[in-house]
C-alpha positions in Angstrom: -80.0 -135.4 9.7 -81.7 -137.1 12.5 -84.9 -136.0 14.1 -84.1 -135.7 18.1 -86.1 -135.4 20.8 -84.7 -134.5 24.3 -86.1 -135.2 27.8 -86.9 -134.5 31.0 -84.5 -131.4 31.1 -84.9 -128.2 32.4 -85.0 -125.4 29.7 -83.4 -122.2 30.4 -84.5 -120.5 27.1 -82.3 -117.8 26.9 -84.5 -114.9 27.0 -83.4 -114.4 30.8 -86.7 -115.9 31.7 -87.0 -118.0 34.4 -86.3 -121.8 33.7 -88.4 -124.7 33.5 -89.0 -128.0 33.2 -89.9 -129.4 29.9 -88.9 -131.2 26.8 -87.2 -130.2 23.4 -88.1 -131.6 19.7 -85.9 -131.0 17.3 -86.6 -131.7 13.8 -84.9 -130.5 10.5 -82.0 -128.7 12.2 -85.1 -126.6 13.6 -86.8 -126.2 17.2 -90.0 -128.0 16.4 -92.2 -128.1 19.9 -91.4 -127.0 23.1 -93.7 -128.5 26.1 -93.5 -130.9 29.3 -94.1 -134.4 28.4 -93.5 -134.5 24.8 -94.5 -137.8 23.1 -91.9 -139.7 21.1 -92.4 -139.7 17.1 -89.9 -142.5 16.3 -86.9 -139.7 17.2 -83.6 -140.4 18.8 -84.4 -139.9 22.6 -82.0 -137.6 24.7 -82.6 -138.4 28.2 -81.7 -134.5 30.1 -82.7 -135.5 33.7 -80.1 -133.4 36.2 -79.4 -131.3 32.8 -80.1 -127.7 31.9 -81.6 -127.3 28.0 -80.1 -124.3 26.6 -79.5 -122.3 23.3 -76.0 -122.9 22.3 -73.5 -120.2 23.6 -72.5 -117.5 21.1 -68.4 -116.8 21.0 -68.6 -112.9 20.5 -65.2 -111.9 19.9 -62.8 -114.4 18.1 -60.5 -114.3 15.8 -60.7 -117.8 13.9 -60.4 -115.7 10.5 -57.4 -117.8 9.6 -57.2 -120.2 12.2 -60.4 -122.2 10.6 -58.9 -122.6 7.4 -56.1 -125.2 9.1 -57.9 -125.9 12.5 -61.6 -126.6 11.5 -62.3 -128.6 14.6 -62.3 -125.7 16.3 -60.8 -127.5 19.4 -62.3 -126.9 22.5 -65.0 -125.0 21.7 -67.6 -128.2 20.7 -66.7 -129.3 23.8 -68.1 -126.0 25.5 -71.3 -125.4 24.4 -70.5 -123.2 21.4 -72.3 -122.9 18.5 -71.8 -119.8 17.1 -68.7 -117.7 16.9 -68.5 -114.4 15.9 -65.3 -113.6 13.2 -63.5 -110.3 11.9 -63.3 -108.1 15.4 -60.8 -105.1 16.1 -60.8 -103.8 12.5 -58.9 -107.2 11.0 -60.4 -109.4 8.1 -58.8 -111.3 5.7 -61.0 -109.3 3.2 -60.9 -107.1 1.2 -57.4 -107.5 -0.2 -55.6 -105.1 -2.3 -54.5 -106.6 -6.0 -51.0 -106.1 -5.2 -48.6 -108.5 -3.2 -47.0 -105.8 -1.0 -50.0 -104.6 0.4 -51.2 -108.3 0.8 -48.6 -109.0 2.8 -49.0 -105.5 5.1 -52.8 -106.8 5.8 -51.4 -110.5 6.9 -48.4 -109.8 8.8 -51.2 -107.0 11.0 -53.4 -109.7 11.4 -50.5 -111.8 12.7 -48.6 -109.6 15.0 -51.6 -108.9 16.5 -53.1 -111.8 17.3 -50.2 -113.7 17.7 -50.6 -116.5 14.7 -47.8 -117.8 12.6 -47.4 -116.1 9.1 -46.7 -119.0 7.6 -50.1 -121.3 7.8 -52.0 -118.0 6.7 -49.7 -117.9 3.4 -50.1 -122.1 3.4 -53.6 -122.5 3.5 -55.4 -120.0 2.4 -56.2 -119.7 -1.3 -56.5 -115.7 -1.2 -58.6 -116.4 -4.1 -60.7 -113.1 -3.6 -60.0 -109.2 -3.8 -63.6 -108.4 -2.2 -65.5 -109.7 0.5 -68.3 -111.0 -1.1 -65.2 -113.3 -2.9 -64.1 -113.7 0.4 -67.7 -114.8 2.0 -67.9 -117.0 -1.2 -64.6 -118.9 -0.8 -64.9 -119.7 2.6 -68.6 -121.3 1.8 -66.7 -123.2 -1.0 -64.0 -124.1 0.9 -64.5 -124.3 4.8 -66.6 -126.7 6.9 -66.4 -126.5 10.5 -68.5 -127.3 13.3 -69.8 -123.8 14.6 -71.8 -121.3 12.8 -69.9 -118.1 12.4 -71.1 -114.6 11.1 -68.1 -112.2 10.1 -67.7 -108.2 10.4 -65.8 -106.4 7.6 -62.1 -104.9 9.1 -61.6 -101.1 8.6 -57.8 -101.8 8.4 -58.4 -104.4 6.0 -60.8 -101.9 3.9 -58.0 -99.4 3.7 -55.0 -101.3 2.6 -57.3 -102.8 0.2 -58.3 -98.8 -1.1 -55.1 -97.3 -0.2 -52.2 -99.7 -0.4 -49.3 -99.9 2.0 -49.6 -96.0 2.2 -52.6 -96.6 4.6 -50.4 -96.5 7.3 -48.4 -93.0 6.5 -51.6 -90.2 6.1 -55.4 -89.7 5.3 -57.2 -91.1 2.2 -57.4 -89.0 -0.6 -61.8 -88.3 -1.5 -61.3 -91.0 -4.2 -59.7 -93.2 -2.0 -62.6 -93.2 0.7 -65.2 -93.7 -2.5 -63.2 -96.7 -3.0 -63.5 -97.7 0.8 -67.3 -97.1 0.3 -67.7 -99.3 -2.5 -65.8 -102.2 -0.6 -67.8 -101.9 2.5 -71.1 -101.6 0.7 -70.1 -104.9 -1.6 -69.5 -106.4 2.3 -72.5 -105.7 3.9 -74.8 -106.4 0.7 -73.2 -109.9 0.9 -73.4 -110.3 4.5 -71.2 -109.1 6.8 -72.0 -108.3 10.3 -71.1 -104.7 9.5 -67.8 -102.9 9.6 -65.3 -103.5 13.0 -62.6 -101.1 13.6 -59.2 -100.3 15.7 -58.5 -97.3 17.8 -55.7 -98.9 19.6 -53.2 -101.0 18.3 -49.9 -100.0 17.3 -47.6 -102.8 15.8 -43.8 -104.1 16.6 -42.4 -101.0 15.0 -44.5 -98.9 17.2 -46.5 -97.5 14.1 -50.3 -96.9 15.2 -52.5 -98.8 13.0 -53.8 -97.4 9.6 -57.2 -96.5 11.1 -55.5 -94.7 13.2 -54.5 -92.7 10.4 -58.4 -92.3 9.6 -59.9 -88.4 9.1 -63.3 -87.6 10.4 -64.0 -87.5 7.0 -63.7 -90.9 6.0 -65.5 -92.4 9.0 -68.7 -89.6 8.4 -68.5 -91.4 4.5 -68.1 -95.2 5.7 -71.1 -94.6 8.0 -73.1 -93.2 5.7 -73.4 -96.3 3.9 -73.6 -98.2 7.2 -77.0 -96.3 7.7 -78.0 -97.8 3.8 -78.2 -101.4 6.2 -79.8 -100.7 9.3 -79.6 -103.8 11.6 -75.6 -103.8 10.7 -73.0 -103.2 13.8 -69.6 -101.0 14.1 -67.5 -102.6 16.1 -64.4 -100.9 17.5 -61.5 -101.3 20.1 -60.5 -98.3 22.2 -57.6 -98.1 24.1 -57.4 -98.7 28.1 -54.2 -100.9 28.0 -51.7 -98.7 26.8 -51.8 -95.1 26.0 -55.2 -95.0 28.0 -56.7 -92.7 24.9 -60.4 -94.4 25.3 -61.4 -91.1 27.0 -60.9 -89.1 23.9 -61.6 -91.9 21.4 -65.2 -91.8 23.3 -65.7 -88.3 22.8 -64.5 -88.6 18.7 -66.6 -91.4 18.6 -69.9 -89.5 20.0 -68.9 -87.0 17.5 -69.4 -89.4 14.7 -72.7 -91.3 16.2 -74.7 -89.1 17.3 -77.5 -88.9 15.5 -77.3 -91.9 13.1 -78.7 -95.3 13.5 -76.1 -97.6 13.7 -75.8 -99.8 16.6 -72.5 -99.7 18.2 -70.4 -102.1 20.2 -67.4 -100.7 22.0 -64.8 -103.3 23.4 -63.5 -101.4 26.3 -66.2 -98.9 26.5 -66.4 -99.7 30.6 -62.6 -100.7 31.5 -63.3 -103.1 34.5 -59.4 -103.9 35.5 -58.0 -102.0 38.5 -54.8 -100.2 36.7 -58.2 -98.8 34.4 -59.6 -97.2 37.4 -58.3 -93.8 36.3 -59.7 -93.2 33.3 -62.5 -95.2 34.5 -64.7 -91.9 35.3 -64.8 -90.1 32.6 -65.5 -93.2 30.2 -68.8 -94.1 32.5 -69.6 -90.2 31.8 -68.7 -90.1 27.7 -71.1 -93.8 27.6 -73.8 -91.7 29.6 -73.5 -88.6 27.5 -74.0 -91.1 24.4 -77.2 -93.1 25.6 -78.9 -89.8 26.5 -77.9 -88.7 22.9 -79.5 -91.2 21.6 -76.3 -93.3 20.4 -77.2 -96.9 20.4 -74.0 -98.1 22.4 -73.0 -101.4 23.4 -70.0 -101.8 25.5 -68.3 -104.9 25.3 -66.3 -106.8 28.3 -64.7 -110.0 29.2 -65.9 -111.6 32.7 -62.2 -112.8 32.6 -59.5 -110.7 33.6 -56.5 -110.7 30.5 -53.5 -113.3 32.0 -50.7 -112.9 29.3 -47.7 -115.9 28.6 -44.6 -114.2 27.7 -42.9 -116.0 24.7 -40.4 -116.0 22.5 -42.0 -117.5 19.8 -45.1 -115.9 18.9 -45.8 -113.2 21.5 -46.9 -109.4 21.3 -46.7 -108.5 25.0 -43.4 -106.7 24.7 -44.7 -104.5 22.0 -47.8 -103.9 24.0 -45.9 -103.0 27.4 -43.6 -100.2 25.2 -40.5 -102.6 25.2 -39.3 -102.8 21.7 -35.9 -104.7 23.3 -36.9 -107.5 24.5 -39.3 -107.5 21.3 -36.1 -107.8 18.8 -36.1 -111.4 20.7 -39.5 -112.2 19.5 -38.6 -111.3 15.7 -35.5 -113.3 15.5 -36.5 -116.9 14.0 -33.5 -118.7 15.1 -33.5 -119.9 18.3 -29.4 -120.0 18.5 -29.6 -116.5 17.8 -32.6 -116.1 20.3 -30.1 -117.5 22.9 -27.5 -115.5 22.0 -29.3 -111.9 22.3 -30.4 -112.8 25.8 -26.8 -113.4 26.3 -25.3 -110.6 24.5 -24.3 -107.8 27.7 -25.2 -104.8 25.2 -28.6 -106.2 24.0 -29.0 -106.6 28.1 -28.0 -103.1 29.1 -31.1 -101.6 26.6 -33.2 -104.5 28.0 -32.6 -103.2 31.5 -33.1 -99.5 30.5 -36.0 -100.5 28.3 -37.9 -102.3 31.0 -36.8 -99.1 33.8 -37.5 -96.4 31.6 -40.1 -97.3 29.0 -42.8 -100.1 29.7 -45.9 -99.0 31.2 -46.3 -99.0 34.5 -49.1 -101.5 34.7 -47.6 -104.1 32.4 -46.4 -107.3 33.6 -42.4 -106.4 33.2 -42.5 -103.3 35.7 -44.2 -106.1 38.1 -42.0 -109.6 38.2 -44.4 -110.7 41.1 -46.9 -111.3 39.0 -45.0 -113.2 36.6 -44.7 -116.7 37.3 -42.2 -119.2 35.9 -44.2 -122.4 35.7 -43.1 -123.7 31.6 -40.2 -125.3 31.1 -38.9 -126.4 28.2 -36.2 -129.0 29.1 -37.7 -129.1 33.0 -34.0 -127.3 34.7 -35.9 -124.9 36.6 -36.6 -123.7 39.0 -40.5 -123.8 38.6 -43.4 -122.7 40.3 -41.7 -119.3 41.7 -42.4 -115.7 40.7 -39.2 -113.7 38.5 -39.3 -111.6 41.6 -38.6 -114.3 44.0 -35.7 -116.1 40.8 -34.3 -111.8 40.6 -34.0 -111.5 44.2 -32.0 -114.8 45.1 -29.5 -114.0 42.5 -29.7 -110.4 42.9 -30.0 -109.6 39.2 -32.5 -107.0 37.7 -36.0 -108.4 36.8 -34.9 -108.4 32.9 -31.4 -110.0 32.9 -33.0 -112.7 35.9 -35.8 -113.3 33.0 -33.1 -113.7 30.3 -31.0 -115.9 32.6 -34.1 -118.2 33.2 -34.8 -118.3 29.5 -31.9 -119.9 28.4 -30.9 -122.1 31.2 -34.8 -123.9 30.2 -34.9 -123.0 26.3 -35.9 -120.7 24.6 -39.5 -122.0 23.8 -40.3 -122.2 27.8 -42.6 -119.2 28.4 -43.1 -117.4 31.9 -47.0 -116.8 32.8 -48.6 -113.8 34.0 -51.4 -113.8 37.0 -54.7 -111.8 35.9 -55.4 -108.0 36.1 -57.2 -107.2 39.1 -60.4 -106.6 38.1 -63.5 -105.4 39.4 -65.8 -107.9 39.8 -68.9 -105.9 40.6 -68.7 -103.6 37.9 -68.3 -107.1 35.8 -71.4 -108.3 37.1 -73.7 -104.8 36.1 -71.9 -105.5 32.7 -73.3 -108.6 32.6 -77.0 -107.1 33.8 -77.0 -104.1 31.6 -79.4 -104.5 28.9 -77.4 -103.5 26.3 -73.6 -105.0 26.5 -71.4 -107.4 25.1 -70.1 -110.3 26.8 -68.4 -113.4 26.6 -66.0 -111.7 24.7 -62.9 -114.2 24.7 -60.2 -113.8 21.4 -60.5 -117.6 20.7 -58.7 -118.7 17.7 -55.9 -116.1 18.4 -53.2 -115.8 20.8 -52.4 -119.7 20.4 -49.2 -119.1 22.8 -50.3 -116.0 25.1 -53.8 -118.1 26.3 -56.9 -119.6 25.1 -60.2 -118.1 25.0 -61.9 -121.2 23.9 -64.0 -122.3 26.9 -63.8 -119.3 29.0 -67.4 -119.4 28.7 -67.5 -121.8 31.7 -66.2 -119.5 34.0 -70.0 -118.0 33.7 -71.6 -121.0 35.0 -69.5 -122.4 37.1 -67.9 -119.3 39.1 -70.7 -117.2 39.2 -73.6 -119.2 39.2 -72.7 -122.4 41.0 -69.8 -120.9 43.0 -70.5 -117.6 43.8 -74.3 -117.5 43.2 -73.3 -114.2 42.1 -75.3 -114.6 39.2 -78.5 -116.7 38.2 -78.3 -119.6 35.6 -81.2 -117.6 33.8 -79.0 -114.6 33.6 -75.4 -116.5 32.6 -77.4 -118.5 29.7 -78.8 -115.0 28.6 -75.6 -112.9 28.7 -74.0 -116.0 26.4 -77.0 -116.6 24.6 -80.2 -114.2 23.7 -79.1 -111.3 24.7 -75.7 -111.7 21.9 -78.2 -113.2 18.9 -80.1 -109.7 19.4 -77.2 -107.7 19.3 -75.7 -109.1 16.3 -79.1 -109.3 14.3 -78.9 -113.1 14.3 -82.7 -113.5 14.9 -83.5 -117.4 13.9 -81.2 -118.4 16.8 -80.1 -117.8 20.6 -83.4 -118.9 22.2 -84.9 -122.4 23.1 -88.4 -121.6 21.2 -90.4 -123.3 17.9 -89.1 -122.0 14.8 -86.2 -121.1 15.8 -82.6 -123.3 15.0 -81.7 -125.9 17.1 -78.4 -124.6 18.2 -78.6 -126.4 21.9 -76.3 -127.1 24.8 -77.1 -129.5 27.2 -75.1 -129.6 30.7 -74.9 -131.1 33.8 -74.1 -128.2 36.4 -72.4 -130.1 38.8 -70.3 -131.8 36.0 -69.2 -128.6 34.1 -65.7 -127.0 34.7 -63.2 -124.4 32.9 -60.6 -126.8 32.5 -56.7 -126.0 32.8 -54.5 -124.8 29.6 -52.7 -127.5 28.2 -50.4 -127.8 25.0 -51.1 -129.0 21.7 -48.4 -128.9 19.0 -50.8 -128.9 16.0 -50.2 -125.6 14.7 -48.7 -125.8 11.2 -45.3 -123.6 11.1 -45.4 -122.7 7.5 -42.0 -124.6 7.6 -43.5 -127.7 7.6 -43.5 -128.7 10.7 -45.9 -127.7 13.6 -46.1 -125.8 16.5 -47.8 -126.0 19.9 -50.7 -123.6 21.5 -52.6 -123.9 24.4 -56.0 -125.1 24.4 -58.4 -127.2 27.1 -60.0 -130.2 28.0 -63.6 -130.2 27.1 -65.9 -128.9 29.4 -67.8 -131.1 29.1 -70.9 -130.9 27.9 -73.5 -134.2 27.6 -74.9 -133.0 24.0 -74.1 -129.7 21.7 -75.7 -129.5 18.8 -75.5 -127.1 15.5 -78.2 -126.6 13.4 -79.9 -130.0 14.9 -76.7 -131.8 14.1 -74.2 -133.6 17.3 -70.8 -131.8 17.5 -70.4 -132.9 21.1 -71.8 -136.0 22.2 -70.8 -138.5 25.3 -67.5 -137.0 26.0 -66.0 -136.0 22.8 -66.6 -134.3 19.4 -68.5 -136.2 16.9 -66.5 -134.8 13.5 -69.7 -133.3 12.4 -69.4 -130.2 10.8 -72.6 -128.4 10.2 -71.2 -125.0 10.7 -72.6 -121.8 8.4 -72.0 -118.7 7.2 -74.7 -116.4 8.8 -75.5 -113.1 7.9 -77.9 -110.6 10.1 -81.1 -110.0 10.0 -81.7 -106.7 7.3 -82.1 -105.7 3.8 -80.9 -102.2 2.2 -82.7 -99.2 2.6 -83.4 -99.0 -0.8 -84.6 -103.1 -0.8 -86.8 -102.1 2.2 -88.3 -99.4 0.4 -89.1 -101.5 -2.5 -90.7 -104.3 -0.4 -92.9 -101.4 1.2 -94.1 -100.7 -2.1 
């Protein structure tokens, strides 16, 4: 590892403090010295002129579980600025496992409907060489090298099939079932784990809620209580603002089950920020005041970038998600002959029709074809670069049988794009102010066909700070940087300070963009082939580094992979009590 020293940058040390000029030692893959006018000591010499110095930007809500095991490089997120990523969200881990096959199988093909990754690469490249987590945590050390550090929660869902079997999804654990769940979590968390992440919103293909759904009171007072053994560990949980709009009430069950224990709590959807939202916007603001005043240490998390969807037929969960289950029988069939042939077929189009009239959601892209964009064609017949609405109304066909039509004239592997969510852009921006929230939340790693987190993070400094001047530089770097590292216990890193490790981007404002999806068809099939997903040009930064080490260095990614496997910062209840003694 060599010693670096970088110069003549201006620091923005992610603390929200105000920058300033100075330079950057970096020895042993730590922050060594921190000052203006740093003498060289025989290091390699970074010259930072025109360049902000900043911690290295902390991904806080991907799903790379599986996707690191056959896409180490991580692709773009070097490229980005990103140095840590955070793993296990929504209640899905590939750990614990139950010892039996069939309930295996229940826990991959969950983590694969729902964020949209092929079956077959997890079955492929995976060893599943663990029942526990701590087997887990010790596999992927053995195992996996890539360039990011990553720290991992513990998945509810994954914690029940692994207790309960494939009977997790039908009814409430039995009291020796949720021992068992308490055993698995506490062999999680005394290994490492972030803390325990959970789902209060999904419901797969078959339009079965997930099995925390399923959950009693009961066995979330019992998982908490050995949450509160750990005390610097995080619950994580999704609520539901996109589809049966339940987040009011899960708020409510949830401030039930907090209040009065200390366990820090991170709630992605907490504050809905998108326009259809607005409704049950008010009483969510009120049920995240009521918890703050109790006392509840509540986090909610937000993306600064409004949701845009790709509709496909190969790997997409948007149908499920709008409440059409039709057009979703497409998305299950393998064969693309046969793919072609249902969007054909006049009876599988009259329940399309109906299905897209008197079922999806009203806010979902198929009750609104002007926001649906056919720009991806597969064999380039077209037409391109018009909305279904516009295709629907020059052939006067419904939205659904204009969709299908389109489809199959330009294969079945072109997709058709969605235009963001309105969103509320100054609620965003008090997100991104408020003390104690969760940004820069992204899904990267998952939904390879549907869109690509990685590198969303730019939108941060270049649409709200050099743009818009909506934000400050100091404020972007600390909603990415400091202000994440604190909330997820991570205390050795996410600030440019001695002592601390030298996880750093360096960037050139005025050079810095959130590049355009593009495809790559690198994604193993699990036929033995590949498949393509979207992902981006590099940002680009001039210099990321990991642990002191280059994973980003004059235009591309160096191969280095320092990445590790971080845990927080705390000890047991009992271990603290010991060490007090």
């Amino acid at each position: 590892m060599e010693n670096i020293l970088i110069k003549n940058g201006t620091v923005v040390d992610g603390t929200g403090a105000s920058a300033f000029k100075a330079d950057v030692r970096v020895n042993g893959g730590a922050i060594a010295e921190v000052g203006a006018d740093l003498e060289a000591r025989g290091e390699r010499i970074v010259d930072a002129t025109d360049c902000y110095v900043t911690p290295g930007f902390i991904e806080s809500h991907t799903h790379y579980d599986g996707t690191m095991w056959w896409q180490p490089d991580l692709d773009p997120l070097p490229g980005y600025g990103a140095t840590t990523m955070i793993l296990g969200n929504c209640g899905f881990s590939t750990a614990p496992l139950h010892k039996y096959m069939p309930a295996q199988r229940e826990m991959i093909g969950i983590f694969s409907f729902f964020e949209d990754i092929p079956e077959g690469p997890f079955m492929q490249n995976l060893p599943w060489d663990w029942h526990k987590w701590s087997e887990y945590r010790a596999s992927v050390e053995r195992n996996v090298t890539v360039p990011l550090n990553y720290a991992a929660y513990v998945g509810h869902i994954a914690i029940r099939l692994a207790a309960m079997g494939v009977e997790a999804w039908d009814r409430e654990a039995t009291p020796e079932e949720i021992a068992h769940m308490c055993e698995l979590l506490d062999d999680a968390l005394a290994a490492g784990a972030l803390g325990m992440s959970d789902n209060l919103h999904d419901h797969d293909g078959q339009d079965r809620p997930v099995p925390t759904l399923k959950a009693s009171d009961a066995e979330f007072a019992a998982l908490f209580d050995v949450m509160e053994k750990y005390p610097n560990s995080c619950y994580q949980v999704i609520v539901d603002t996109f589809m049966r709009m339940t987040g009011p009430a899960d708020l409510e069950r949830l401030a039930k089950l907090l209040g009065g224990r200390k366990i820090r709590c991170q709630i992605a959807g907490a504050v809905p920020t998108l326009e259809f939202q607005k409704g049950i916007l008010p009483a969510m603001q009120e049920s995240l005041r009521k918890m703050r005043e109790a006392d509840v240490d509540v986090w909610p998390g937000f993306a600064h970038v409004s949701p845009t969807n790709v509709l496909s037929l190969v790997k997409s969960l948007i149908f499920a998600q709008s409440n059409d289950f039709v057009w979703h029988e497409v998305v299950m069939e393998d064969d693309h002959h046969k793919k072609a042939e249902l969007l054909a077929d006049p009876e599988w189009r009259a329940r399309a029709r109906a299905s897209w009239d008197e079922k999806a959601w009203d806010h979902s892209p198929l009750k609104n074809p002007q926001e649906l964009h056919l720009i991806d064609s597969e064999n380039g017949a077209g037409p391109l670069n018009i909305t279904l609405k516009e295709y629907a109304d020059s052939l006067g066909l419904h939205r659904s049988d204009a969709m299908a039509d389109w489809i199959i004239k330009n294969g079945t592997r072109s997709t058709v794009h969605m235009a963001p969510f309105p969103k509320d852009e100054a609620l965003t921006i008090e997100l991104m102010r408020d003390p104690k929230t969760v940004g820069n939340i992204s899904d990267a790693g998952a939904h390879l066909q549907m869109l690509c987190g990685g590198g969303e993070n730019a939108l941060l400094l270049t649409q709200y700070v050099r743009e818009e001047g909506s934000l400050t530089i100091e404020e972007a770097v600390h909603v990415m940087t400091g202000k994440l590292a604190g909330h997820f216990n991570l205390s050795d890193r996410g600030v440019i300070a001695p002592g601390k490790r030298a996880d750093i981007a360096v960037f050139n404002l005025a050079e810095i963009e959130r590049q355009e999806m593009e495809k790559a068809n690198d994604v193993p099939d699990g036929r033995g082939g590949t498949t393509w997903r979207f992902t981006r040009k590099a940002m680009p930064t001039r210099l990321t580094l990991v642990n002191g080490v280059p994973t980003f260095e004059n235009g591309a990614f160096t191969g280095a992979m320092p990445g590790e496997f971080l845990s927080p910062s705390y000890a047991p209840v009992e271990q603290m009590a010991v060490a007090a003694e």
